[in-house]
C-alpha positions as CSV (number, residue, x, y, z in Angstrom):
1,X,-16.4,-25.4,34.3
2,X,-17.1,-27.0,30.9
3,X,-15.8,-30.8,30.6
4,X,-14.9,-30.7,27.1
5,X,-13.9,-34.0,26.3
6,X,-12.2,-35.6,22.4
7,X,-13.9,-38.8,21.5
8,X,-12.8,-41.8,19.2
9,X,-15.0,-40.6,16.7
10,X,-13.6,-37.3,15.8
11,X,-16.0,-35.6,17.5
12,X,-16.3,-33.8,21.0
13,X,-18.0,-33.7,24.2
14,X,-19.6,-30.5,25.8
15,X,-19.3,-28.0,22.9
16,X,-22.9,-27.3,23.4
17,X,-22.2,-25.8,26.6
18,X,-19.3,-24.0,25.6
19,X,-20.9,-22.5,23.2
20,X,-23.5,-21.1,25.3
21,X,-20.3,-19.3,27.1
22,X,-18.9,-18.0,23.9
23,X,-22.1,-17.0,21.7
24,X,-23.2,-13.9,24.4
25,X,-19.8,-12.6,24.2
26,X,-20.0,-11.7,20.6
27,X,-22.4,-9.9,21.3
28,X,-21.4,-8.5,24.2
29,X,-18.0,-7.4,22.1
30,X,-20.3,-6.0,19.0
31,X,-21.8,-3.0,21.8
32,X,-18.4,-2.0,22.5
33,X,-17.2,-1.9,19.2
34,X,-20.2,0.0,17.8
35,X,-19.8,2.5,21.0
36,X,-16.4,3.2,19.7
37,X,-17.1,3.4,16.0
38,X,-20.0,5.4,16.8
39,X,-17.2,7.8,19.0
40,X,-19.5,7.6,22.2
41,X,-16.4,5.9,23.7
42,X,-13.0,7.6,24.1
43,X,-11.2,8.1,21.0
44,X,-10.4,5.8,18.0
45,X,-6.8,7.5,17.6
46,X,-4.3,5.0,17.1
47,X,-2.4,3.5,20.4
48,X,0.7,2.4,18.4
49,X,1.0,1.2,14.9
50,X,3.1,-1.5,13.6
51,X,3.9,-1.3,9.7
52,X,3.4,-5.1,9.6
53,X,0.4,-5.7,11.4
54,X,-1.5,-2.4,10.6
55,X,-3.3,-0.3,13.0
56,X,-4.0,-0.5,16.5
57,X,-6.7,1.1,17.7
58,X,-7.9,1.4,21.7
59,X,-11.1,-0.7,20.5
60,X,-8.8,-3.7,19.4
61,X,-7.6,-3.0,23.1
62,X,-10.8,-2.8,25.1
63,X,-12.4,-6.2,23.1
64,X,-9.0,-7.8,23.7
65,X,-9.4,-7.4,27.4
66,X,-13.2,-7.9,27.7
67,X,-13.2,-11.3,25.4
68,X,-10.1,-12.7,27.7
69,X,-11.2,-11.4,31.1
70,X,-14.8,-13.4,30.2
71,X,-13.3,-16.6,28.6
72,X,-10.3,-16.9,31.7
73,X,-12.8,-16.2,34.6
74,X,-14.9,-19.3,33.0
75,X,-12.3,-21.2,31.9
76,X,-9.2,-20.8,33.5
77,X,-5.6,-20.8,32.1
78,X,-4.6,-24.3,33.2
79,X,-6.4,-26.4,30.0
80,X,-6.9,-23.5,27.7
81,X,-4.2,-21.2,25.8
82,X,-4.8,-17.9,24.5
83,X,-3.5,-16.7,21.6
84,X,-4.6,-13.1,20.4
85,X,-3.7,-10.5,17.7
86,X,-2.7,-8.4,20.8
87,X,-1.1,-10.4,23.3
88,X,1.0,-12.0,20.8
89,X,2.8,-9.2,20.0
90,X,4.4,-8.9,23.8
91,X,4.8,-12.6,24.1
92,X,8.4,-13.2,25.0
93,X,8.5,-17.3,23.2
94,X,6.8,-18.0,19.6
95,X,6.7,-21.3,20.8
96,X,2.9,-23.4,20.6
97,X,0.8,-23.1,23.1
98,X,1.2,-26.5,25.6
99,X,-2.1,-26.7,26.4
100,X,-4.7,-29.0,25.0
101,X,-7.2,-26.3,23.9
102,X,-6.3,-23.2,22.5
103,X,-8.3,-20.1,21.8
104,X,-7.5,-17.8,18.4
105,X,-9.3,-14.6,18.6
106,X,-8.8,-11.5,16.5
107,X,-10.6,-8.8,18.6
108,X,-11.1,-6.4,15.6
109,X,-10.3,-8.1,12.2
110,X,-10.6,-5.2,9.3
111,X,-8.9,-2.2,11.8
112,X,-8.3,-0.5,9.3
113,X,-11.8,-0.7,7.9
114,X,-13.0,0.0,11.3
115,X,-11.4,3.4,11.3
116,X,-12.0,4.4,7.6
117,X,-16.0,3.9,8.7
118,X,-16.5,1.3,5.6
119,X,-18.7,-0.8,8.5
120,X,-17.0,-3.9,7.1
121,X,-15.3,-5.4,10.5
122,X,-15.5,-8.5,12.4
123,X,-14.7,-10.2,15.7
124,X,-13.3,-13.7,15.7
125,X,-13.1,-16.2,18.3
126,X,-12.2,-19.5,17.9
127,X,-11.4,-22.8,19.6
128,X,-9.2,-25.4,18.7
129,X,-7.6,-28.8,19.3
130,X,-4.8,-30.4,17.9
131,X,-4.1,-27.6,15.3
132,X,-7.8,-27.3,13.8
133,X,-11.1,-25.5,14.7
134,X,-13.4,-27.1,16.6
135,X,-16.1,-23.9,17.6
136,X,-16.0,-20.3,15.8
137,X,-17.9,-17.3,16.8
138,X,-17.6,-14.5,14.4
139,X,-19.4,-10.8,15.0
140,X,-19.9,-8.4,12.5
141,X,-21.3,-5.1,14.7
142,X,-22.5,-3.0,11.6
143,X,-24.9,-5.9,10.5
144,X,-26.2,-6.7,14.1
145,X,-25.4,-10.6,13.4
146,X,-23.1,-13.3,15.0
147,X,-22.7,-16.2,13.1
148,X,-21.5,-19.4,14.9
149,X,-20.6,-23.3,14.3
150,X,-19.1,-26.3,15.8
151,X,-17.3,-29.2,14.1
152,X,-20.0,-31.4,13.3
153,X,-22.7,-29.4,14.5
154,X,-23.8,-27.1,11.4
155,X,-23.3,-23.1,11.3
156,X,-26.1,-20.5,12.3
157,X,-26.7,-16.5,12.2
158,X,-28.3,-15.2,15.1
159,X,-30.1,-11.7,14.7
160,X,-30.3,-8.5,17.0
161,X,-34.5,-10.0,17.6
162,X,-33.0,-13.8,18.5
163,X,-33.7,-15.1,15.7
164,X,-31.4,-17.6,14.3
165,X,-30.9,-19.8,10.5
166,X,-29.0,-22.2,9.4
167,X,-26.1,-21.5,7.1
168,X,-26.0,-23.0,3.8
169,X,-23.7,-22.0,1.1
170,X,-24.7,-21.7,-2.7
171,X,-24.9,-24.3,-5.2
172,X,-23.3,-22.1,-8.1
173,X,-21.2,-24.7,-9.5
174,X,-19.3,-23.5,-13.3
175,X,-16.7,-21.1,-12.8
176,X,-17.6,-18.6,-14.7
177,X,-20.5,-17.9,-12.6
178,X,-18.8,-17.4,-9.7
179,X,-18.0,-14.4,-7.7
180,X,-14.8,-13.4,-6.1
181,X,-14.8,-11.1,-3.4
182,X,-11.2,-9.2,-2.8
183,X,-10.0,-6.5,-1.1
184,X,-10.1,-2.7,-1.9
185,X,-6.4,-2.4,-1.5
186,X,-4.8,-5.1,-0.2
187,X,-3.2,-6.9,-3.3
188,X,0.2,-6.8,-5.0
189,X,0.9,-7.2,-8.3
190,X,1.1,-11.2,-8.0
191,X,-2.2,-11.4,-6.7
192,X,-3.9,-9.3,-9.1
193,X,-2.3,-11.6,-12.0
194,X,-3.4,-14.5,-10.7
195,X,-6.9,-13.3,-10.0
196,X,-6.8,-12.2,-14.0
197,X,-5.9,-15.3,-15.2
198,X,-8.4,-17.4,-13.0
199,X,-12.0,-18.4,-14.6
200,X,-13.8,-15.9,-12.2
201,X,-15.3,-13.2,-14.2
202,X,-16.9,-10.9,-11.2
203,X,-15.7,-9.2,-8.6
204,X,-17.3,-8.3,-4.7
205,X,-14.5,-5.7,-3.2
206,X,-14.8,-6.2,1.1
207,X,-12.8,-5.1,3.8
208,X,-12.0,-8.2,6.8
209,X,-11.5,-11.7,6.1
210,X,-14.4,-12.5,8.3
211,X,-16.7,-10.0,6.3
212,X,-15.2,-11.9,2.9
213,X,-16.0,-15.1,4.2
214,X,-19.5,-14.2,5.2
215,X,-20.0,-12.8,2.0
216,X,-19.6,-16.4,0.9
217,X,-21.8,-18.0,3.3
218,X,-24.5,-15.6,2.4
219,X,-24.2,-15.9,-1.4
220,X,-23.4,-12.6,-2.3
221,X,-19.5,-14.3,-3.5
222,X,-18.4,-17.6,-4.0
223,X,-14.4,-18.1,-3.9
224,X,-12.3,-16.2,-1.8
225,X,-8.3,-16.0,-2.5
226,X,-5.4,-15.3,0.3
227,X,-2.1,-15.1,-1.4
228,X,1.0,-14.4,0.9
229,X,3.9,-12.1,-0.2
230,X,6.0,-10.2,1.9
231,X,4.0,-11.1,4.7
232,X,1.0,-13.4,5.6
233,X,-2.4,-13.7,7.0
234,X,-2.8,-15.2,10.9
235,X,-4.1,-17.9,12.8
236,X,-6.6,-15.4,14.3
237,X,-7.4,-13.8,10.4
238,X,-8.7,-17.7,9.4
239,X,-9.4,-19.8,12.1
240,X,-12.9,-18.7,13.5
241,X,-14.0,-18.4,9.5
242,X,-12.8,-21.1,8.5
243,X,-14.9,-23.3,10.8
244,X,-18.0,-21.5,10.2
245,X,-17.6,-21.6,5.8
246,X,-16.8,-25.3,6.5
247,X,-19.4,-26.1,8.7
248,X,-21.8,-24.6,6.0
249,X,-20.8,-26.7,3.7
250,X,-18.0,-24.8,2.0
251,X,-14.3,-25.5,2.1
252,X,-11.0,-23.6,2.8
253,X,-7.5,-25.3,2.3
254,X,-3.9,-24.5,0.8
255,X,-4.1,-24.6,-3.0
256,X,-2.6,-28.0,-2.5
257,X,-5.9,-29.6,-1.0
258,X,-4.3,-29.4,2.7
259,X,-5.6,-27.8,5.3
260,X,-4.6,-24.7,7.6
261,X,-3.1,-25.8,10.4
262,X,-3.1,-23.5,13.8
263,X,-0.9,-22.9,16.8
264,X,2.3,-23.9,15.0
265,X,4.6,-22.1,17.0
266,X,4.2,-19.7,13.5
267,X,1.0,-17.5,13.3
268,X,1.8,-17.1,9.7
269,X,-0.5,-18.9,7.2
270,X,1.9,-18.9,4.1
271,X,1.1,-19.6,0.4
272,X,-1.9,-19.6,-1.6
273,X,-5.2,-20.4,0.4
274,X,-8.7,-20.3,-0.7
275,X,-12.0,-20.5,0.6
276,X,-15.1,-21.3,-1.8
277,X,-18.7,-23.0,-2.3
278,X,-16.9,-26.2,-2.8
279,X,-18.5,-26.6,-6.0
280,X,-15.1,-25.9,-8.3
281,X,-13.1,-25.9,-5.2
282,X,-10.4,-28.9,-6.3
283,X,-10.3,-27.0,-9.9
284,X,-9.9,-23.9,-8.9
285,X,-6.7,-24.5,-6.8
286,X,-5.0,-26.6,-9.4
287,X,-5.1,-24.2,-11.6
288,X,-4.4,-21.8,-9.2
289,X,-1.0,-23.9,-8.6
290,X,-0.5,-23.8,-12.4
291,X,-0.9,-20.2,-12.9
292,X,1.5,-19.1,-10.2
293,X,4.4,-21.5,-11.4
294,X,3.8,-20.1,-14.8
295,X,4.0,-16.1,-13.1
296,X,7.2,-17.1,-10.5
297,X,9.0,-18.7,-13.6
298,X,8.3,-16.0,-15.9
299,X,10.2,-13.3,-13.2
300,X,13.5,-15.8,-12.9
């Protein structure tokens, strides 16, 4: 058992080791999603669909299972909560998990990119304590990397050959040289207005948050935008990214400078978020903040 342990300093004992749990079963988690993608598992037919969440397919099920199964026979249930993209949807209270440490995981972030073959899928997994990320493990199958970080400790890629780096994001710092990547599909009207109206003259289009945010670790995109409408991105869409882009040297708050809080009691993440270099981070969301009051006022 891990003796994790929060010290006076902000920082914390034994993530080292708990890390050393966590890392393997992205990897682990990557072969069974690339059997299924690759259809030498059973079939990638939906099991039920839920017009709010998306898709569900039986690999979201099979990496649920296999990613709690591993973390509870390590760690027990007694410390650590669990919440999940799948289990949360049978769990009979919304309430916050009591317990002190509380794991976010997405099994299969980008489902719907998973079954339209665009390769651009991810696993999450993520710690945290008091509301905020303290370790992240996030797998993207296709690319044969797992990237991982914990609060205070850096972020690293590890290869298929063992090889690992550290993460570092770019030092692209006048908005108009900046990169935004969005998604395909995803975006109302709203969004796409804002987006227009922002100093960020080029696009990267990506499926799953955690491919988006990688995107911006590895310099292919610099600012990354989440705007809620009808509904709202997760804890389990944001947390294990988040740590990682941070941990880089990157930020990801509200548009109001705060930061995304976790295990709520509400899974929703609501309002404008972004995630960025850092470089025009504080600009951007101002007049992020500005643009939308000038687009909700124009529609009373």
């Amino acid at each position: 058992m891990v003796n994790l342990k929060a010290l006076s300093n902000g920082s914390y004992e034994g993530l080292a080791e708990m890390l050393a749990i966590v890392r393997p079963i992205g990897w682990e988690v990557s072969a069974i999603l690339r059997a299924y993608y690759r259809g030498k598992q059973t079939s990638q037919a939906l099991e039920s669909a839920d017009p709010s969440d998306g898709p569900v397919t039986a690999a979201d099920l099979a990496v649920n299972h296999h990613i709690l199964e591993r973390l509870q026979m390590n760690l027990g249930t007694q410390e650590f909560g669990y919440l999940t993209e799948e289990t949360y949807k049978t769990q009979t209270s919304r309430a916050a998990f009591p317990q002190p440490w509380v794991w976010i995981i997405d099994p299969l972030d980008g489902t719907r990119d998973f079954i339209e073959k665009t390769g651009e899928y991810a696993v999450h997994i993520a710690l945290t304590h008091q509301n905020r990320p303290i370790l992240s493990v996030v797998a993207l199958p296709e690319q044969e990397k797992v990237y991982y970080a914990t609060l205070g400790g850096g972020a690293f890629v590890e290869t298929s050959d063992g090889a690992t780096r550290v993460l570092q994001v770019s030092k692209r710092d006048r908005p108009e040289d900046l990169t935004a990547v969005v998604s395909r599909t995803h975006r109302d009207q709203r969004f796409d207005q804002l987006l227009s109206q922002l100093p960020l003259e080029k696009r990267l289009f990506v499926g799953s948050v955690g491919c988006k945010v990688v995107a911006i670790i590895e310099h292919l995109a610099d600012v990354y935008i989440s705007l809620s409408g009808k509904s709202a991105p997760k804890d389990w869409d944001m947390a294990a990214p988040e740590l990682i882009l941070t941990e880089a040297g990157g930020k990801f708050t509200h548009f109001d400078g705060s930061p995304l809080r976790y295990n709520t009691g509400d899974v929703s993440q609501w309002g404008g978020l972004m995630a960025s270099n850092g470089a025009c981070h504080p600009l951007l969301c101002t007049e992020a903040e500005k643009i939308l009051a000038d687009i909700d006022a124009a529609k009373v």
